[in-house]
C-alpha positions as CSV (number, residue, x, y, z in Angstrom):
1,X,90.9,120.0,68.2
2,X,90.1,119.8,71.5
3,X,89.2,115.8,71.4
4,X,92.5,115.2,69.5
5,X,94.7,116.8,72.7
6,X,92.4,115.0,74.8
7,X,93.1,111.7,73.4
8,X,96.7,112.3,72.8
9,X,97.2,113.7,76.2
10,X,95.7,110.4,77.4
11,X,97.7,108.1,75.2
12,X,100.6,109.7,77.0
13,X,99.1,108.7,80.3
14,X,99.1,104.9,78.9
15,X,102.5,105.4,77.1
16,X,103.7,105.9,81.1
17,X,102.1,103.1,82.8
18,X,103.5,101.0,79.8
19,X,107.0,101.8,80.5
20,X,106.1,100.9,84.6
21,X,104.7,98.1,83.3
22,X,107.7,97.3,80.7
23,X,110.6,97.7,83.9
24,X,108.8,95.6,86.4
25,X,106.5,98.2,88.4
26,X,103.2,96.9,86.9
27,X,100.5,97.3,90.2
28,X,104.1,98.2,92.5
29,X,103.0,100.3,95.0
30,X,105.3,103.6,94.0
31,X,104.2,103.1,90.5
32,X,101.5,106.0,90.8
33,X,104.9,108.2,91.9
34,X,106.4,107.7,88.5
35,X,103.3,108.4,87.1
36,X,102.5,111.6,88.4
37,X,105.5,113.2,88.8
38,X,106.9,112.2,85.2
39,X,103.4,113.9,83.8
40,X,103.4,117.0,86.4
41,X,107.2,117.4,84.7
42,X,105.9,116.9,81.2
43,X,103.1,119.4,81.8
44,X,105.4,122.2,83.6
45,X,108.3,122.3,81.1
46,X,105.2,123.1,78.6
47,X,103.8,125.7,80.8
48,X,106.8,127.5,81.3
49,X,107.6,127.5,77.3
50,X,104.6,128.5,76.6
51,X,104.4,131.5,78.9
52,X,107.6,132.5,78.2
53,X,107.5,132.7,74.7
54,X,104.6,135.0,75.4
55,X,106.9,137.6,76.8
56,X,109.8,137.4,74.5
57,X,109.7,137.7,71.1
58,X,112.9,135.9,70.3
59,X,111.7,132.7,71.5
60,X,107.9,132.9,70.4
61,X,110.0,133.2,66.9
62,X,112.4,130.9,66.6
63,X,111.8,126.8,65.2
64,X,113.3,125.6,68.9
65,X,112.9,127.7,71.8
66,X,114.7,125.9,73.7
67,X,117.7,126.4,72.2
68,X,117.7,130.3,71.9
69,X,116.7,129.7,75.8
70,X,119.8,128.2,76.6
71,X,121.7,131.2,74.4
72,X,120.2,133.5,76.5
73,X,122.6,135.1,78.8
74,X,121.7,134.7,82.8
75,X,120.9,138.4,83.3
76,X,118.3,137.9,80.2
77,X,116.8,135.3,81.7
78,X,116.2,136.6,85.3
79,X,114.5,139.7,83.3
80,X,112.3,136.3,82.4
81,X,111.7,135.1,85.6
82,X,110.6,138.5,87.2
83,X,107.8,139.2,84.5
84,X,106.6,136.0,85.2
85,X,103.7,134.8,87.5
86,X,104.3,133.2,90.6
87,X,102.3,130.1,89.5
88,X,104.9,129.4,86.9
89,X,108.0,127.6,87.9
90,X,111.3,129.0,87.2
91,X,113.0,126.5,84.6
92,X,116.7,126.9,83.8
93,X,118.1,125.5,80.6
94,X,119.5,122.0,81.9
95,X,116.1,121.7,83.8
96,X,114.4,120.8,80.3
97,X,113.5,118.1,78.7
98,X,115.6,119.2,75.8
99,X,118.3,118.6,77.4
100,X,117.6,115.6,78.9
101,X,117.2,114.2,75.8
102,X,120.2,115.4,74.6
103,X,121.8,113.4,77.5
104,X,120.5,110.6,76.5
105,X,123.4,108.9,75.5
106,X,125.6,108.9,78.7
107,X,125.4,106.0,81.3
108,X,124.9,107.8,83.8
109,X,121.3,109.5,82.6
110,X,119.4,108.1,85.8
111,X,121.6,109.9,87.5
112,X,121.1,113.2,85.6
113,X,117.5,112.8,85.4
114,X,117.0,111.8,89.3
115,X,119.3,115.3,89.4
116,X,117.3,117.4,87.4
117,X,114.1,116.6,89.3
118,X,115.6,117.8,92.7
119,X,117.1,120.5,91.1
120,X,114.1,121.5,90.1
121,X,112.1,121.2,93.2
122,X,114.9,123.0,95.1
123,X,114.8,126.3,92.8
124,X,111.3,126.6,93.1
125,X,110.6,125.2,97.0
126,X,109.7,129.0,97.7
127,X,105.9,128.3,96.2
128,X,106.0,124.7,95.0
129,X,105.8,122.9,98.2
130,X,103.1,121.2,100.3
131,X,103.7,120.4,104.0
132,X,103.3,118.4,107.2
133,X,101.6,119.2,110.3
134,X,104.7,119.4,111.3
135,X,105.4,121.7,109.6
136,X,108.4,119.6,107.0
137,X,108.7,120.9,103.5
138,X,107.7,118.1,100.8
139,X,109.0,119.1,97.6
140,X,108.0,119.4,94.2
141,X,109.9,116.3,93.0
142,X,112.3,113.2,94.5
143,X,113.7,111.0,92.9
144,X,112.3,107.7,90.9
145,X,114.5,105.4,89.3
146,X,115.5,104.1,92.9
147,X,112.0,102.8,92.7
148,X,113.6,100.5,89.9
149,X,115.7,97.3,91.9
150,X,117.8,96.2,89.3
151,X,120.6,98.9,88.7
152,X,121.7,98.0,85.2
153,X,117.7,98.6,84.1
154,X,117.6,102.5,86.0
155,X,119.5,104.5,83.2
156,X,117.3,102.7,80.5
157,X,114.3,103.4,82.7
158,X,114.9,107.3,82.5
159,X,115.4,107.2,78.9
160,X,112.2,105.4,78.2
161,X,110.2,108.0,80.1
162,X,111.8,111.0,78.4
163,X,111.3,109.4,75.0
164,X,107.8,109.5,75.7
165,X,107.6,113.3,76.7
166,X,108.8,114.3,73.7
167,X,106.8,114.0,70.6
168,X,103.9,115.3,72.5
169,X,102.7,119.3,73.5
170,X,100.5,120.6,76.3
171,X,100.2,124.3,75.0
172,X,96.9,123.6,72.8
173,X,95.7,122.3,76.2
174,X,96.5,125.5,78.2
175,X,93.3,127.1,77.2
176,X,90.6,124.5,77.9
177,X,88.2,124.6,80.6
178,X,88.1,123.2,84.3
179,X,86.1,120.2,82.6
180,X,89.1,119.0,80.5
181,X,91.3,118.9,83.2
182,X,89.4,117.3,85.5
183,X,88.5,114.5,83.2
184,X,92.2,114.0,82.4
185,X,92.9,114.1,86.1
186,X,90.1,111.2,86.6
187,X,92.1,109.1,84.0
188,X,95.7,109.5,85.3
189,X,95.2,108.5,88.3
190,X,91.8,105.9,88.1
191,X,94.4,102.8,88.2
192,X,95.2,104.6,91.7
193,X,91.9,105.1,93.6
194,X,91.9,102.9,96.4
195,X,92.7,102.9,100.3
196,X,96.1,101.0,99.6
197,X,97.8,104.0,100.0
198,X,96.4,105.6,103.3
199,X,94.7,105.2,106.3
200,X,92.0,107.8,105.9
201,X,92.0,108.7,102.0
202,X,89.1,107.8,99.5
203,X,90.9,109.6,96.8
204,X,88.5,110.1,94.4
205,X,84.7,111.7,94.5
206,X,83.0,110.8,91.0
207,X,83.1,114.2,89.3
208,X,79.5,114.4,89.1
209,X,79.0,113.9,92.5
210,X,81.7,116.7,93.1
211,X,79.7,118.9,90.7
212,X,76.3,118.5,92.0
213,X,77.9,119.6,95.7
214,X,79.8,122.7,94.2
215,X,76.9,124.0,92.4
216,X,74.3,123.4,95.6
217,X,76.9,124.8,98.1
218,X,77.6,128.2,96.1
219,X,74.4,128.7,93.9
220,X,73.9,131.4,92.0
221,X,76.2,133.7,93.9
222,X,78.0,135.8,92.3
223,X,79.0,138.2,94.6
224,X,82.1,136.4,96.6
225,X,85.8,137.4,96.9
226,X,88.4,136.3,99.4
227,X,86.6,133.7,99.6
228,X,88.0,130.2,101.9
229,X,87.2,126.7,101.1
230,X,88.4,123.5,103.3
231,X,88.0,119.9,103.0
232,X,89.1,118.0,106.1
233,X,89.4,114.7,104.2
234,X,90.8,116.2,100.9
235,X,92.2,112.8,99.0
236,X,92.9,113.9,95.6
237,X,91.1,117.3,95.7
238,X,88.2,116.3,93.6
239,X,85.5,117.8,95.8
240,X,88.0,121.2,96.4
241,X,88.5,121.9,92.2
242,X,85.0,121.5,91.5
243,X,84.0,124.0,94.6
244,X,86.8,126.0,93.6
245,X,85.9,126.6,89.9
246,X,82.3,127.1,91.3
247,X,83.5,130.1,93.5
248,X,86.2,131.2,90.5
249,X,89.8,129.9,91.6
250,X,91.0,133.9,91.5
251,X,88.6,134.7,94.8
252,X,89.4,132.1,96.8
253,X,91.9,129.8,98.4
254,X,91.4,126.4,99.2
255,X,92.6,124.3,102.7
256,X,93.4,120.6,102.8
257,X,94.2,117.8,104.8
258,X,94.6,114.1,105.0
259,X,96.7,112.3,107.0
260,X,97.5,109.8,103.0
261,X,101.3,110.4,101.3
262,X,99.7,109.4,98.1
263,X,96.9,112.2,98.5
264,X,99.0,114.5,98.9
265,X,101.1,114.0,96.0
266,X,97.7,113.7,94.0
267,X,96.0,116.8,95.6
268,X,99.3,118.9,94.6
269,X,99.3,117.4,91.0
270,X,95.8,118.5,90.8
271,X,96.0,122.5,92.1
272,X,98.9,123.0,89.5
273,X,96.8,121.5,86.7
274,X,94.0,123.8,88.0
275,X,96.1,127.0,88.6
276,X,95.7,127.0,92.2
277,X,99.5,127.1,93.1
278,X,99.1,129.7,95.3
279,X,96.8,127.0,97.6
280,X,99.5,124.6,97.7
281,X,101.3,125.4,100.8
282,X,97.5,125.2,102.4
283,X,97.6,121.4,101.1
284,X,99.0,119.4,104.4
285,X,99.6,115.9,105.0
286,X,98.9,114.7,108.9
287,X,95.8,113.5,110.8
288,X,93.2,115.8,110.6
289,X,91.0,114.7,114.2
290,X,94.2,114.2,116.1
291,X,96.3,117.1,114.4
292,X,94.5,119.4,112.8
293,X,96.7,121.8,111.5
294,X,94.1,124.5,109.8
295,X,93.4,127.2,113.4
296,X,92.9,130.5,113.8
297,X,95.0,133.5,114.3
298,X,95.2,132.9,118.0
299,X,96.1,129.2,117.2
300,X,93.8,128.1,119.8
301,X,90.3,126.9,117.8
302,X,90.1,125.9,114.6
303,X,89.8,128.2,111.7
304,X,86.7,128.3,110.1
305,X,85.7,128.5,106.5
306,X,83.2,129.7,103.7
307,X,82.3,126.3,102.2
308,X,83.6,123.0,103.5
309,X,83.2,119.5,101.2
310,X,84.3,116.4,102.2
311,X,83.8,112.4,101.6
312,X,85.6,111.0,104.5
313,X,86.2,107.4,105.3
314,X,82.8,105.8,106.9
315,X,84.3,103.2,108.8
316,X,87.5,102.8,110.4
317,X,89.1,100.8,113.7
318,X,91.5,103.6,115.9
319,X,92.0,102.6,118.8
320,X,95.6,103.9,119.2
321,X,93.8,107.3,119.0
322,X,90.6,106.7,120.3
323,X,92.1,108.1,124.2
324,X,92.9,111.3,122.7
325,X,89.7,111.7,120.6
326,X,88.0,110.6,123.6
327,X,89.4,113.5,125.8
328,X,88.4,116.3,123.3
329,X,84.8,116.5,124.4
330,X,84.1,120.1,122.9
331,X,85.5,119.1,119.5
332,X,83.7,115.5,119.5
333,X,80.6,117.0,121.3
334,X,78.2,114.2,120.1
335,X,81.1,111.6,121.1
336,X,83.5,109.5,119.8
337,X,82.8,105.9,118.4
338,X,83.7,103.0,121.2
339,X,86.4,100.5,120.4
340,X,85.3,96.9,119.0
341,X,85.8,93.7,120.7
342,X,87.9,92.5,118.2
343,X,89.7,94.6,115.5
344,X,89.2,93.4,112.2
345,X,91.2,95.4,109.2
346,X,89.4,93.9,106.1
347,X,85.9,95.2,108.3
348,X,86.3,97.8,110.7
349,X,83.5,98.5,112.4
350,X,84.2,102.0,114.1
351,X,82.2,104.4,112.7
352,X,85.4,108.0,112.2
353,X,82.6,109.8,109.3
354,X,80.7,111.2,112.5
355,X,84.1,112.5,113.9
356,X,84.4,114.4,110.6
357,X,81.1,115.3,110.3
358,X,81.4,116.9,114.0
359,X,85.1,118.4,112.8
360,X,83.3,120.1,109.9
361,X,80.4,121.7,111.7
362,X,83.1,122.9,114.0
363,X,85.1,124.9,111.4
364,X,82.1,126.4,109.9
365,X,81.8,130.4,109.6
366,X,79.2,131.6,111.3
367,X,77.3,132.0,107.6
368,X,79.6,129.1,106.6
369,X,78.1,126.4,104.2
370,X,79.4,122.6,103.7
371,X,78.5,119.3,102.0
372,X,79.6,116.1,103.2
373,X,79.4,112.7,102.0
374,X,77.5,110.2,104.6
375,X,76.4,106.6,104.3
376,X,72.5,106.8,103.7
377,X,72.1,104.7,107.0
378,X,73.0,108.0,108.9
379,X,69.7,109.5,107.4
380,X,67.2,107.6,109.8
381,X,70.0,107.1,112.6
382,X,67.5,106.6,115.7
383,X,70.3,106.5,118.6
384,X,74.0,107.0,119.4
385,X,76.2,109.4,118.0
386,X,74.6,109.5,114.7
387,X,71.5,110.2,116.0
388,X,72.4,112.7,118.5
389,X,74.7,114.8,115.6
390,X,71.3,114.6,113.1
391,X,69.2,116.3,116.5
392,X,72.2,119.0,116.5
393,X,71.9,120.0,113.1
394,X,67.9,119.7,112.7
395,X,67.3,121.6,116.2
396,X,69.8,124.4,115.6
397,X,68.5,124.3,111.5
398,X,71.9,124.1,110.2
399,X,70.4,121.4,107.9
400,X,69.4,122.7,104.6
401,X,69.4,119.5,102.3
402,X,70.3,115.9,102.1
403,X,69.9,113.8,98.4
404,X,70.4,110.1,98.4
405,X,72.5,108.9,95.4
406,X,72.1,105.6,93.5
407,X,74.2,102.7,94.8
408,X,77.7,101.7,93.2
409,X,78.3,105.7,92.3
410,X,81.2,105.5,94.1
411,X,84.4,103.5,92.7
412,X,85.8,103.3,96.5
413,X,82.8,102.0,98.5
414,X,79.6,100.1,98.2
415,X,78.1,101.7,100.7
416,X,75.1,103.4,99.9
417,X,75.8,107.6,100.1
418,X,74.1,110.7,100.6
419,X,75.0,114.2,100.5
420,X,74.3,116.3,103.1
421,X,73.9,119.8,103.3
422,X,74.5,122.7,105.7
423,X,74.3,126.2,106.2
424,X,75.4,127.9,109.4
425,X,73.6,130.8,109.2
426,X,70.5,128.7,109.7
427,X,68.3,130.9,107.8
428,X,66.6,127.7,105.9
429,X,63.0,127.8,106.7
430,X,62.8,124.4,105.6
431,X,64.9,121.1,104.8
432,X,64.6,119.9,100.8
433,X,65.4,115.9,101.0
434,X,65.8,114.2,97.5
435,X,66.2,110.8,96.6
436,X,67.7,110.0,93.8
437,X,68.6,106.6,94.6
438,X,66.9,105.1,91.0
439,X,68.5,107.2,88.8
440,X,71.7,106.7,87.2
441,X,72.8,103.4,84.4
442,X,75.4,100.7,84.7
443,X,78.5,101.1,82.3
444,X,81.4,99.0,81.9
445,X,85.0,100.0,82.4
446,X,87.1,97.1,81.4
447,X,85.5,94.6,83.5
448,X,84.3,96.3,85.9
449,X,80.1,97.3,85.8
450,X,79.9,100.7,87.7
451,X,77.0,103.1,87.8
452,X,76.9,106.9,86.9
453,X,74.5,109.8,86.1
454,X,74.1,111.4,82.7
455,X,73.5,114.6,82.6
456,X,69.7,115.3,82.4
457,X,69.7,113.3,85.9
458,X,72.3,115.9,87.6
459,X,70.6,119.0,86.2
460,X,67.4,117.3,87.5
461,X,68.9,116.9,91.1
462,X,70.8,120.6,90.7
463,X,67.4,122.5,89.8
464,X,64.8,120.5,92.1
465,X,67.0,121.3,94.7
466,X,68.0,124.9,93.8
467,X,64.2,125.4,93.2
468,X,63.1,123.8,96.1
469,X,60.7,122.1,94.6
470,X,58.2,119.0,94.8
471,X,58.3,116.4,92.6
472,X,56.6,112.8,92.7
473,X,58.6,110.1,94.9
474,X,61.8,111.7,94.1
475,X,61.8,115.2,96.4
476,X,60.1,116.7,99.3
477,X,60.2,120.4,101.2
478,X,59.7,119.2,105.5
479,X,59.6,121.8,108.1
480,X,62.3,121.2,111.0
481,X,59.0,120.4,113.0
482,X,58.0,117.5,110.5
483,X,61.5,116.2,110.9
484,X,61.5,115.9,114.7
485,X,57.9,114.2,114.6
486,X,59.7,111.8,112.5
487,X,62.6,110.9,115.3
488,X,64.9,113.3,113.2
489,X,65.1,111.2,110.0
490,X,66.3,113.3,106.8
491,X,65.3,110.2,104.7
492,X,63.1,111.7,101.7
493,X,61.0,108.5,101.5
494,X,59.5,108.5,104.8
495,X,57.7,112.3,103.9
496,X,56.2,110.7,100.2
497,X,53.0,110.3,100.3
498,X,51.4,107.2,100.3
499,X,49.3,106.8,97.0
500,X,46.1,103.9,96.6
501,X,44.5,103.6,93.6
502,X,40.6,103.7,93.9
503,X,38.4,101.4,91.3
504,X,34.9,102.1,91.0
505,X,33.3,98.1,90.4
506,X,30.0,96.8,91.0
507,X,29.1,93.6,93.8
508,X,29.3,91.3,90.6
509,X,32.7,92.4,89.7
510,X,33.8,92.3,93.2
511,X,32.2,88.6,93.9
512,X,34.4,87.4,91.1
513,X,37.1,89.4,91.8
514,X,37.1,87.2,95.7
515,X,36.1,83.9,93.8
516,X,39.2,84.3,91.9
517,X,41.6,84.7,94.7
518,X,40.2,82.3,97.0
519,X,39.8,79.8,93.8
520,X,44.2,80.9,93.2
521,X,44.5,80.2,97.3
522,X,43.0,76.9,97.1
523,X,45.2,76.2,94.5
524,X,48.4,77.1,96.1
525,X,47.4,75.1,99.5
526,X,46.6,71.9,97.3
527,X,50.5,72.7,95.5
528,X,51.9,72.7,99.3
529,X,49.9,69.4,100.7
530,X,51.4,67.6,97.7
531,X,54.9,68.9,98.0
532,X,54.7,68.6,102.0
533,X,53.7,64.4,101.1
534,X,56.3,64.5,98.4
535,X,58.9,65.7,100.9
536,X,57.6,62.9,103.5
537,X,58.0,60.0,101.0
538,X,61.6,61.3,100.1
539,X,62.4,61.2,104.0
540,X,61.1,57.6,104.6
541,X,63.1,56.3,101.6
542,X,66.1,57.6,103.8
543,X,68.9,54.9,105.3
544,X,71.0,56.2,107.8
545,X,74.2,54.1,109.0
């Protein structure tokens, strides 16, 4: 059963993109609006039925609940909406998508359906609303048939997308696990993970990747309540779900920012799917080094957290910013990257991961814990900022843990990345580096060869580092004193240990072991002479103009 919703849930993903594809918004840039929001509909008019009909036994028993809904009287259905939760949005009758396609038939249905999305999003903009560092309301919905240019096509538009959300159910999917979710997150919005959208998004952390860093950041404990999780760089809120479901999303509350519109209509599709609508008014859209909007009571310093992920952007040319960056010297305390010679969008060459790196170690708890993604360069940085943030975190022993990951696990860079770990309370007595740079196997998706780790690999990683153990040219446990004899470099490769293999021979072997490589020498240096007179003969034949 629980393949069967998956697939059907994610033929109703490609039954969407069809219809973009059908009315002209193929690869358009607001097609991943449509997309979401049509879904996010589609899965709350579900939600709300099936919570409902939990409370009242006249629509849990009737063939269409919907219509005994709409018999209700109002003061029956405000008796409703105060037994239900606060993560459930409050749904009137013409809010449905039975009624919608009841309306089918009119000409005006883009209209009504444009109507019914902002109707929506008003009655519920109490809880159902992320923000702006300034502080601006953006709601649940907007409308999307305006994204369609020819007018004639918009009404036909709406009707194709509701004849799609009807023949299909979420309720048997209301019971699965954080894993379902998050693999039909990764598939609704794949077609949609790149920087197009944003200046500083990456949008999507491979899940395994996301899982490896939750479960290394929280452990085996047990023991947490209240409990506050940030991510400075939040793109679609990969990193934050897989944290959050680590922690338990009912003793904790997650933070976000990143300066993208798409991420944050992603990151808020992704806390309702997870049940974290009580977050989403903590989800802001606005530049996180130049704004940050997350402080503290006094709204003076930053507010700190319990665990902080994040897989910024590595590179990124700002010079329009990079005078105020420059004057906040105790937030950017190992500096700020200088401007280029020449700006160059298609390869910028300023290096904005160690402004987040230094924004993240700032708005650590004093026993706070994060994991960041870096490029693996930043490892065995031996000057400038990179260099001076990995003496910061070695000499104060906020480091815990760094693992190199194999190249192309990323969809949205080549680089290759690390993960780095730290712990504030800096009562590590040691560092745990692992490389894990050869594991992993190539796959296809359509075209497109990209790498990943099966599962044996990221339970390896998870329990060598969790056991602090060493293994063979793949992990290493370095003192903080090791580290600085080695210029600071968290690179697990420079601690392995050089192995030679010693063969016990006697002279005779040995002689002809040395009269067979000087014989193979002479050979080689008789194979250049003739190739070197070869060459010479080709160059005298030569007639130039």
């Amino acid at each position: 059963m629980s393949e069967d919703i998956k697939e059907k849930t994610m033929a109703l993903i490609d039954s969407l993109k069809s219809t973009c594809q059908s009315y002209g918004m193929g690869n358009d840039g607001n097609e991943y609006k449509v997309i979401t929001q049509v879904f996010l509909y589609k899965f709350l008019n579900d939600k709300f039925g099936y919570e409902v009909k939990k409370i009242s036994f006249k629509l849990a028993n009737t063939e269409k609940w919907e219509v005994a809904y709409s018999d209700m009287s109002q003061t029956e259905r405000e008796k409703l909406f105060d037994t239900l939760s606060p993560d459930i949005p409050r749904l009137n009758p013409e809010h449905l998508i039975a009624n919608l396609w009841n309306q089918q038939t009119k000409g005006d249905f883009d209209l009504i359906f444009d109507n019914t999305m902002i109707d929506i999003a008003d009655k519920n903009a109490d809880i159902f609303f992320t923000q702006t560092t300034q502080r601006t309301k953006i709601p649940l919905f907007e409308k999307l048939t305006n994204y369609i240019t020819d007018d004639a096509a918009r009404a036909p538009f709406a009707r194709a997308l509701v004849d799609k959300l009807v023949n299909f159910s979420f309720e048997s999917a209301f019971s699965k696990s954080y894993d379902f979710f998050a693999h039909i997150f990764e598939y609704l919005v794949k077609d949609y993970n790149t920087n197009s959208g944003g200046k500083y998004a990456e949008y999507y952390t491979p899940h395994a990747i996301a899982t490896i860093m939750a479960k290394l950041l929280v452990d085996d404990n047990t023991d947490l309540h209240n409990i506050e999780c940030y991510d400075p760089s939040a793109g679609t809120g990969t990193l934050l779900m897989a944290l959050a479901h680590q922690v338990g999303i009912d003793r904790c509350t997650i933070f976000s920012q990143d300066i993208s519109q798409k991420s944050n209509k992603m990151i808020k599709l992704n806390l309702i799917l997870n049940g974290m609508v009580s977050s989403l008014d903590h989800a802001i859209q606005g530049n996180t080094l130049t704004s940050p909007y997350h402080k503290s009571d006094d709204e003076q310093n930053l507010r700190s957290f319990d665990y902080i992920v994040s897989n910024p952007p590595f590179k990124l040319d700002f010079p329009e910013e990079h005078k105020q960056l420059k004057s906040m010297t105790s937030r950017f305390w190992a500096g700020v990257p200088n401007i280029p010679k020449e700006i160059n969008p298609q390869k910028p060459k300023m290096a904005i991961y160690t402004l987040f790196l230094q924004h993240v170690i700032n708005s650590l708890k004093k026993d706070g814990k994060a994991a960041i993604v870096v490029p693996t360069g930043f490892l065995t940085a031996h000057s400038g900022i990179e260099n001076k943030i990995l003496k910061h975190i070695v000499e104060k022993r906020v480091v815990f843990g760094a693992i190199s990951m194999p190249s192309n696990v990323f969809a949205s860079t080549g680089t290759n990345v690390s993960v780095l770990f730290l712990d504030n309370s800096k009562k590590s007595e040691n560092v745990i580096l692992v490389d894990a740079s050869k594991l992993g196997e190539d796959y296809k998706d359509g075209n497109i060869t990209k790498h990943r780790l099966n599962k044996t690999e990221i339970n390896k990683i998870i329990e060598t580092f969790q056991k602090r153990e060493t293994i063979d040219d793949f992990s290493v446990i370095v003192s903080y004193d090791q580290i600085k004899e080695k210029n600071y470099s968290l690179a697990a490769g420079q601690y392995f240990d050089i192995k030679i293999e010693y063969v016990d021979i006697t002279a005779e072997e040995f002689k002809t072991k040395m009269d067979g490589f000087k014989a193979n020498l002479n050979e080689y240096f008789k194979q250049s002479k003739k190739l070197e007179e070869e060459i010479n003969k080709q160059l005298g034949n030569l007639k130039y103009e």
